[in-house]
DOVOKOL-583301 format. One record per residue (C-alpha): residue number from 1; y, x, z. Coordinates in nm, 4 decimals. Last residue first. Example, Ala and Ser with C-alpha at 12.3 -4.5 7.8 and 13.67 -1.06 7.14 Angstrom:
BEGIN
+-----+----------+----------+----------+
: num :       py :       px :       pz :
+-----+----------+----------+----------+
:   2 :  -0.1060 :   1.3670 :   0.7140 :
:   1 :  -0.4500 :   1.2300 :   0.7800 :
+-----+----------+----------+----------+
END
This chain:
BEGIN
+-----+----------+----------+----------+
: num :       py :       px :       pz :
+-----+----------+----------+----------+
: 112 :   1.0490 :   1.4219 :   1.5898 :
: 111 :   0.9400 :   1.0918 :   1.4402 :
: 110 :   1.1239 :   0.9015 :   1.7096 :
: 109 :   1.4984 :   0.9491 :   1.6802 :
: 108 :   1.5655 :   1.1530 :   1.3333 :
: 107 :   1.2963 :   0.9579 :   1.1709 :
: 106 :   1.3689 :   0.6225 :   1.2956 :
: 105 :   1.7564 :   0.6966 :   1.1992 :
: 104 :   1.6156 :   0.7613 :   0.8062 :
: 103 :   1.4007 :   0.4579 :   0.8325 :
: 102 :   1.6498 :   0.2454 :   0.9783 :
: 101 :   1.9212 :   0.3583 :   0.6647 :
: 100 :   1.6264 :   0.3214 :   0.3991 :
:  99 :   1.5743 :  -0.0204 :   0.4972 :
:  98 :   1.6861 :  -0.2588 :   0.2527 :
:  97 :   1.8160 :  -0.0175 :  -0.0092 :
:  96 :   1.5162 :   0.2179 :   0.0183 :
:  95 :   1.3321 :  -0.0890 :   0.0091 :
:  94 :   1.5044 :  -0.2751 :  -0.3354 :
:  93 :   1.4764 :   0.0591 :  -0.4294 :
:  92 :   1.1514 :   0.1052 :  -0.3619 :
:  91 :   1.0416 :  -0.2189 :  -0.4916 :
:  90 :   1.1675 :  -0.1392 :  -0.8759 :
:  89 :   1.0292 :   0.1571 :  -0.8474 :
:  88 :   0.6811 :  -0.0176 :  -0.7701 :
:  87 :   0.7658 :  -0.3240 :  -1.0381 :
:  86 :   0.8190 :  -0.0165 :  -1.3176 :
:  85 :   0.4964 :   0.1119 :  -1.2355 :
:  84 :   0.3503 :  -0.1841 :  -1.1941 :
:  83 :   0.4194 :  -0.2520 :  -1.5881 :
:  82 :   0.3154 :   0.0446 :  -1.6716 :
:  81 :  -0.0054 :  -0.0662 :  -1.5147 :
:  80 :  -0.1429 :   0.0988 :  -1.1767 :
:  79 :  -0.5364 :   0.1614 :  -1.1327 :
:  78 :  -0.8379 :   0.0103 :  -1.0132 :
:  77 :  -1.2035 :   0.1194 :  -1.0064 :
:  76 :  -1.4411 :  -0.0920 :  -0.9927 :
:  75 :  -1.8286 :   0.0686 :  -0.8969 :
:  74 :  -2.1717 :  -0.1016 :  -0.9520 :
:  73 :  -2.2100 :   0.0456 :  -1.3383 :
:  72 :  -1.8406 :   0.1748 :  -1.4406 :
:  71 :  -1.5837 :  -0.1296 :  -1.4305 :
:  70 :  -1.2599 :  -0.0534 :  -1.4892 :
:  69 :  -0.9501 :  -0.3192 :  -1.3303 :
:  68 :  -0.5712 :  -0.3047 :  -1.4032 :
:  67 :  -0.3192 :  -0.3278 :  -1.1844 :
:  66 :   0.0690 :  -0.4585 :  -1.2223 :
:  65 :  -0.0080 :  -0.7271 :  -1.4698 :
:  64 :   0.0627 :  -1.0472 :  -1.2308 :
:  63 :  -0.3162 :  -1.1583 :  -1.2317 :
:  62 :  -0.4097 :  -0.7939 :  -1.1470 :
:  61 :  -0.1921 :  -0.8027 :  -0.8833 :
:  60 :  -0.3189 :  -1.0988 :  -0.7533 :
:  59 :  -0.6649 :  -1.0176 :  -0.8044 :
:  58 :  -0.5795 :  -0.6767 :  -0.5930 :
:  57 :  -0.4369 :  -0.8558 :  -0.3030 :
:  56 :  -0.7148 :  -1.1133 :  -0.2869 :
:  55 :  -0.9991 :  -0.8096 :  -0.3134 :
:  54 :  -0.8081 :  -0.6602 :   0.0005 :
:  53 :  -0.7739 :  -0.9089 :   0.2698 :
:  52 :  -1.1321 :  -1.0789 :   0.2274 :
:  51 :  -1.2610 :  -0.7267 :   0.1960 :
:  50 :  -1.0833 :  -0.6467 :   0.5146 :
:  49 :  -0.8777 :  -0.4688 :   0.6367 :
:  48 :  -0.9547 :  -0.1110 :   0.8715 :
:  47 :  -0.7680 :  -0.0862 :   1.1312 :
:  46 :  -0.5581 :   0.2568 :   1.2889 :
:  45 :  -0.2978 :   0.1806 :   1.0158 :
:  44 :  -0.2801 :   0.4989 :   0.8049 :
:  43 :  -0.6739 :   0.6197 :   0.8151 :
:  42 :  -0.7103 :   0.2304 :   0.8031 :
:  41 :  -0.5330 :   0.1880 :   0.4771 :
:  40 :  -0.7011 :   0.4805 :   0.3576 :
:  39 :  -0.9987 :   0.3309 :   0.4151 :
:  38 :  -0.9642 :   0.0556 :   0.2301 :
:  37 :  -0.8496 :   0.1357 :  -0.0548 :
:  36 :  -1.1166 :   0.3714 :  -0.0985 :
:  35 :  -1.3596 :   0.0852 :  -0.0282 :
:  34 :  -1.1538 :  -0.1252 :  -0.3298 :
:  33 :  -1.1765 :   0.1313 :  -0.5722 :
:  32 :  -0.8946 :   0.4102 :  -0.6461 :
:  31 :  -0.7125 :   0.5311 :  -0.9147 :
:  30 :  -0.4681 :   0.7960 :  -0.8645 :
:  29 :  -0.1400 :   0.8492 :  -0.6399 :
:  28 :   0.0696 :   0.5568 :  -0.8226 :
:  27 :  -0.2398 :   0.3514 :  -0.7129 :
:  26 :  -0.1598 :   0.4032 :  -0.3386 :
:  25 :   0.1999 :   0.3058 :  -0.4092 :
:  24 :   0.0719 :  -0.0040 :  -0.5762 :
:  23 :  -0.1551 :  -0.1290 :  -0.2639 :
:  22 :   0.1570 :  -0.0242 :  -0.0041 :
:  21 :   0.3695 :  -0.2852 :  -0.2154 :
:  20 :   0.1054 :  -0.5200 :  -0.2578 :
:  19 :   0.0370 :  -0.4926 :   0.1386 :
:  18 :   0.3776 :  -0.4759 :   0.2648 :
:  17 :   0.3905 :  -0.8798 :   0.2971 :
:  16 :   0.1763 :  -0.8729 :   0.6014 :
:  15 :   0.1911 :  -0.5113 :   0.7598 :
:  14 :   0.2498 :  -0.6247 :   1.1267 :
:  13 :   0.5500 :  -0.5386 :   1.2991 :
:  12 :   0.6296 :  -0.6688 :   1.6977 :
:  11 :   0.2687 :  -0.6011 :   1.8117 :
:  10 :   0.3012 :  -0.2346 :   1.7855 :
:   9 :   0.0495 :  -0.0943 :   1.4392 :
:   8 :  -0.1195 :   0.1505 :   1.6007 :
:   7 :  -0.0709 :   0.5582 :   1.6534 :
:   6 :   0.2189 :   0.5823 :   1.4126 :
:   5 :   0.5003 :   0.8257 :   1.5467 :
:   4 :   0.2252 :   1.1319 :   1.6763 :
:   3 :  -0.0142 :   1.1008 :   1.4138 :
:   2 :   0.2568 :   1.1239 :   1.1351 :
:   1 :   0.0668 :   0.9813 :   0.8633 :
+-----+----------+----------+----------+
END
C-alpha cells in the first residue's frame, strides 16, 4: 500500500462488493487462513473486518468453486481453485476495462 495515497478508506468509497475480488487476489499470492486474511486486509484498509465479514465471503466462494478449504488440526487454510483462477482474470479485465483509465490518472495525479 502506498502509505501516503491510502491512509483510510474516504467516506465516499467503501470496499463492499470488492471483497471477493480482493479475497481471490490475496489467494493468487499463496494460501492463507481466515486471521491472515484478515489482517492484511486491515494492513491495506486501516480496519480490520470482521469474522462475520470474512468467513461469509469465503463460504461463498467456496460454494461457487473459486476457493478451496484444508483443514490441518485447529487451523483452515484456504486457497484459489483453477476455476478462481480463471474467474480472478476474468475480473481484472472486466476491472482493468472498467476502471483502468481512473486508476492510471489517480496514479499520475495523487499517488505521486
Amino acid at each position: 500500500m502506498n502509505e501516503k495515497c491510502c491512509q483510510q478508506i474516504p467516506d465516499c468509497c467503501d470496499m463492499r462488493g470488492m471483497l471477493s475480488f480482493f479475497i481471490l487476489w490475496l489467494l493468487s499470492k499463496r494460501p492463507l487462513n481466515g486471521q491472515e486474511i484478515c489482517e492484511e486486509l486491515r494492513r491495506r484498509r486501516g480496519t480490520k473486518p470482521t469474522a462475520g465479514t470474512i468467513y461469509p465471503a469465503l463460504r461463498e466462494l467456496r460454494k461457487k468453486g473459486l476457493v478451496k478449504m484444508e483443514r490441518m488440526g485447529r487451523t483452515t487454510t484456504y486457497t484459489l481453485s483453477d476455476d478462481g483462477k480463471e474467474g480472478l482474470e476474468k475480473a481484472c479485465r472486466y476491472f482493468c476495462g472498467a476502471f483502468g483509465e481512473i486508476f492510471q490518472e489517480c496514479t499520475k495525479t495523487v499517488c505521486t
